[in-house]
C-alpha positions, 0 to 999 in steps of 0.5 A: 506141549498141547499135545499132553493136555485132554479136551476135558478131564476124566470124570470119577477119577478123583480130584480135578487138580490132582488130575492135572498134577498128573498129567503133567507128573506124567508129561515130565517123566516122558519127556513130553514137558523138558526141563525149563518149559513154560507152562500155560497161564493158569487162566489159559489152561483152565479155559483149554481144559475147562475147569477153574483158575483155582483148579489148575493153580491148585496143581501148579502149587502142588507140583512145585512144592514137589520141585518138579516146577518152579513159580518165578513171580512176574514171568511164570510157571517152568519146568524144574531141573531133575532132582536127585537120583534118589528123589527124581520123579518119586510118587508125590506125597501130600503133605499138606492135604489143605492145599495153598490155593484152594479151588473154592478160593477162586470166588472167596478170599480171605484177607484176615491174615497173610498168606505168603507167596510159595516161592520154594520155601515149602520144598526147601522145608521137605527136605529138610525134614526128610534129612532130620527124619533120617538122622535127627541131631536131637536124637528122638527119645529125650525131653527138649533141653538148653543143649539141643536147643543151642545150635537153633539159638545161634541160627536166630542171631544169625537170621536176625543180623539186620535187625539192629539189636545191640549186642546178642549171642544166642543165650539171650535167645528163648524159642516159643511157638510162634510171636504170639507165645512168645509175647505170652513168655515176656508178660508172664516173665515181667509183670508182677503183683496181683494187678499190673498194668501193660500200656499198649498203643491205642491201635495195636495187635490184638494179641497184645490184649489177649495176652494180657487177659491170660496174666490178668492184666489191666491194658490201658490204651495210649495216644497215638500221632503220625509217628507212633505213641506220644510220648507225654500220652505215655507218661502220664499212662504209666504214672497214672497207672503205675504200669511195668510194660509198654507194648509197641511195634515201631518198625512196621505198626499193626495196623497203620503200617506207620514207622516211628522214627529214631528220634521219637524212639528216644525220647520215648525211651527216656520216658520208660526209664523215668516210669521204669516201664520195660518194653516189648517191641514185637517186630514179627511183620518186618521181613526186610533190614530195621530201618532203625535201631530197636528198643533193645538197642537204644535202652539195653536195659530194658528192651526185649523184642520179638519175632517169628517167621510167620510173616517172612517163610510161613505160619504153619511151624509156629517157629517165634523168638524172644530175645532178652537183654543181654544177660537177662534172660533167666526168668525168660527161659524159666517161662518157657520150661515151666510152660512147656519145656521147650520146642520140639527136638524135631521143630529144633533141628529144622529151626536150626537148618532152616534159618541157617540155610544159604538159600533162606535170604535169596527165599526171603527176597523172592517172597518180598518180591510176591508179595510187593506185587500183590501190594502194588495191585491193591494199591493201584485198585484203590487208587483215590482212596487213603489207602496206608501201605508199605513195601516188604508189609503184608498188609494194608490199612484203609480209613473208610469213606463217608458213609460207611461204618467198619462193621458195616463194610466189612459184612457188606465185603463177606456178602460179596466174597472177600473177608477183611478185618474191622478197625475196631479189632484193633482197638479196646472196648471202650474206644471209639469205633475206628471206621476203618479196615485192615485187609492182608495180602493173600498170594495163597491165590492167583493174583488175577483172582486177588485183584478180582477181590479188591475190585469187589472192595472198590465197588463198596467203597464208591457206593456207601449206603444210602439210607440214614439212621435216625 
């Protein structure tokens, strides 16, 4: 294998990293690289070809969204098993001219959002398009409709059969554009009067807020313990305010990563049944089995919930669900049509092949895996610190140390590279600041340089500022 690699790059050739995507390209078709080699550590070439780490990855990533390698995270980068003979060794195509990892993302990680492990699910989601550009199921020539839309409906109950749901076909099912649209449909669809009011958890998803804001909604803040909303701080919200909805994520909050137990799930069921709140569970980040029954399981009446794949495959098809109760689902769907028809027939078909697909869950466990490891790192780094995780969650919630203030910090992280999100972000205007931060996994770049990341957070944790305002 030593012999395919140059002792430098050409120069004027275009790109490093498709220079290095070439050369092994070229090392497969000659046979210099057999199927199942091992290639170097990313590190290892870089230093060999004397280029970034990021550089190299960069190729890696490229090549294995292609299928000509496979990434098996904690043993390495190998060499794909042939494809077919109509696709073996076809000219790449990028279709993705932004690539996962990123060469100036060597030194700089951004942590504001997820960004998932590659582990095949961008390879699987090609071919898939390449089938449905071949022969399109919808057709390409009409208007999106409850019809075509049906065999994606059914692939979203199948896909969210772990979920603990209660009874579901799929005509409680309305597609959106992603969670966040689909939390837009479920206010639009329940609020009603010139004012209502959304009761939402006193840390919470900002897009909770935001949709709020676009119905002309009043959010009102509530109480929060270990286990999630009090439940008489959300009885005297509702009574106080005469609110219709309750927003809340009880399997994986956004962002303490704290659960809220079944007995806490209860009893605040029983309180919006006595205020008469409808609730929205959204439940976008839990990419594992509910650990507990959702609220459109424990108050049939009166649950709706909300997913999307943003969290478990990738962001970027902007695939969400809502899910009503059983046989409520009319003014769901009128929010859709009025807004926007209805998902794209091309979105629809692959929605439907994809969630279905026999590979998905084996997919879904490998970007777990990913992205545990990338946890546990973080963890491990910040050892010392009140550091709030989970297994199968993408994120981590970190209070601050005396001596440092959340925008602070988080300034203090952007000079040295690493952007994180401020606790406050999370909270209303009229809060007190919340002196912590949020900072998501980000497996879109080696984990060498993810670590390296952290550590620069470690750093700024154990040397607060000095100086005293006064």
């Amino acid at each position: 294998m030593d012999t395919i690699w140059p002792e430098t790059l050409p120069t004027g050739a275009g790109p490093k990293y498709k220079a290095v995507a070439q050369i092994i390209r070229d090392g497969i078709l000659d046979g210099a690289l057999s199927q199942g080699a091992r290639l170097p550590p990313v590190r290892d070439l870089a230093w060999q070809l004397k280029i970034t780490p990021g550089t190299v990855a960069r190729a890696y990533t490229i090549l294995t969204d292609e299928g000509l390698l496979n990434a098996e995270v904690g043993r390495g980068t190998f060499v794909a098993p042939p494809l077919d003979e109509d696709t073996a060794f076809a000219p790449p195509i990028e279709v993705d001219s932004a690539a996962h990892n990123r060469e100036a993302q060597d030194w700089r990680v951004n942590m504001v959002s997820p960004h998932l492990p590659s582990v095949g699910q961008a390879q699987l989601i090609r071919g898939l398009l390449a089938d449905i550009a071949r022969d399109p199921p919808s057709g390409m020539m009409h208007y999106p409709d409850r019809t075509n839309a049906r065999p994606a409906r059914e692939a979203v109950v199948t896909w969210l059969a772990a979920a603990q749901l209660g009874h579901m076909d799929q005509g409680d099912v309305v597609l959106a554009n992603g969670g966040q649209s689909a939390i837009l449909l479920l206010m639009q669809a329940l609020l009603k009067g010139r004012k209502p009011v959304v009761l939402v958890e006193e840390l919470s998803y900002p897009g909770f807020r935001r949709a709020a804001e676009l119905v002309r909604a009043d959010v009102v803040p509530v109480a929060m313990d270990a286990h999630g909303v009090i439940p008489e701080a959300l009885a005297r919200a509702a009574a106080a305010h005469d609110a219709q909805v309750f927003c809340t994520s009880p399997e994986v909050h956004n962002p303490t990563c704290l659960f809220t137990p079944l007995e806490r799930r209860r009893e605040l069921v029983e309180v919006a049944r006595a205020y008469d709140l409808q609730i929205i569970d959204d439940d976008c980040y839990q990419i594992a089995a509910a650990r507990a029954p959702s609220y459109r399981m424990l108050a049939p009446e009166r649950g709706w919930y909300v997913s999307s794949i943003s969290k478990s495959l990738t962001p970027a098809l902007r695939v969400g669900a809502a899910i009503a109760p059983h046989g409520r689902a009319a003014p769901l769907r009128r929010a859709a049509e009025h807004a926007f028809f209805g998902l794209p027939t091309p979105i629809l078909d692959l929605t439907a092949a994809l969630l279905a697909h026999p590979q998905l869950p084996t997919l879904t466990a490998q970007v777990q895996a990913g992205i545990n490891q990338y946890v546990q790192s973080a963890v491990n780094i910040l050892g010392g610190y009140d550091v709030r995780w989970r297994e199968n969650v993408p994120f981590v919630w970190l209070p601050l140390p005396e001596g440092w203030r959340a925008t602070a910090f988080c300034q203090a992280a952007e000079a040295q590279g690493v952007q994180v999100r401020a606790g406050e972000e999370y909270a209303g205007r009229e809060a007190r600041s919340t002196h912590a931060i949020r900072f998501a996994i980000n497996a879109g770049v080696h984990l060498q340089t993810f670590e390296a990341a952290v550590g620069r957070l470690r750093a700024l944790l154990d040397n607060p500022p000095e100086q005293i305002n006064v």
